[in-house]
N, C-alpha and C positions, 0 to 999 in steps of 0.2 A: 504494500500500500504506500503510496506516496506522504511525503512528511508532511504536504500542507494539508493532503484530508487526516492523516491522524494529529496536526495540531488544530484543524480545525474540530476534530471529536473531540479531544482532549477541555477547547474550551466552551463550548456547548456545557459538555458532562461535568465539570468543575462549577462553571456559573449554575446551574439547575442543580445541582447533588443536595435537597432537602428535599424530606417528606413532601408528599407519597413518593417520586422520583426515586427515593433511595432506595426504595423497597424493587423498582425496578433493576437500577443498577446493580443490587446485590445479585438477583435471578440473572443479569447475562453472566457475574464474575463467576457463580456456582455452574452455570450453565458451561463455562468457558474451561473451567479445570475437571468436570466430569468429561468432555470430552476429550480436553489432550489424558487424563488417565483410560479413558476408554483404547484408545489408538498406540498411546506405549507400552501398556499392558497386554498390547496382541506382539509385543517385539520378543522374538523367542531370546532369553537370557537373563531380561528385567525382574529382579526378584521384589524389585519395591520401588514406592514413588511417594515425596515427601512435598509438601509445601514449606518454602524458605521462608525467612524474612518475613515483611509484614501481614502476607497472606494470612500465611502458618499462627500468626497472634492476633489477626483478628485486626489489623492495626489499618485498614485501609483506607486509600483516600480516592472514593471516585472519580474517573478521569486523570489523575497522576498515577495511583499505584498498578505496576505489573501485576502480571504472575510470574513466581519462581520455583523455578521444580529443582529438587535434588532425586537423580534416577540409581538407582544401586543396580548394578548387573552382577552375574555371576564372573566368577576369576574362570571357569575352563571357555565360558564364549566370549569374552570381555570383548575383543577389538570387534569383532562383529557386530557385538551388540551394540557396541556404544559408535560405530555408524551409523549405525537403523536408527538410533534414537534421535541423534542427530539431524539426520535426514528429516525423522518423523516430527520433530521440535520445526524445524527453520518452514514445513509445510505449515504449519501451524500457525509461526508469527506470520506467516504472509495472507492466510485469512484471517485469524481474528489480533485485533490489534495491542491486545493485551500482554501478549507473549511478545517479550522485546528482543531483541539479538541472542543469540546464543550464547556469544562468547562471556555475559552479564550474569543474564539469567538463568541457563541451565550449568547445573553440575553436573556431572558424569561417573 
């Protein structure tokens, strides 16, 4: 997605982020990390999948805060797996806008 439509999401979703609004914002953030778990969790090796950082405490700020995944693979498929996740992460931030670079936001 291009920078100027996600900073023009970005201030939309910050200016409106109160009640009732927030009640929607939360439903895309829950909507947004059951499906990147839905889609790593099909990566043959992923033994787990963690939310980082603010997500993980609840600390969110609509419209600024990401999502941060920490992914644990197993040690006999490690580099394979931690392709696929890869891969399957960067598909990810390219639809939904939440999930920011890889190199930030996912662990490995």
């Amino acid at each position: 997605m291009q920078s100027s439509i996600r900073d023009l999401i970005q201030y939309v979703t910050t200016s409106t982020s109160l009640p009732p609004l927030t009640f929607f914002y939360r439903k895309i953030y829950n909507l947004s990390v059951m499906v990147a778990t839905l889609l790593l969790r099909r990566v043959k090796g992923v033994s787990a999948i963690y939310l980082r950082r603010g997500a993980a405490k609840g600390e969110i700020v609509y419209g600024l805060s990401d999502i941060d995944l920490l992914v644990i693979v197993n040690d006999q498929e490690e580099q394979a797996a931690k392709e696929k996740v890869r891969a399957t992460y960067n598909r990810l931030s390219n639809l939904i806008p939440l999930f920011g670079s890889e190199d930030k936001e996912l662990g490995v």
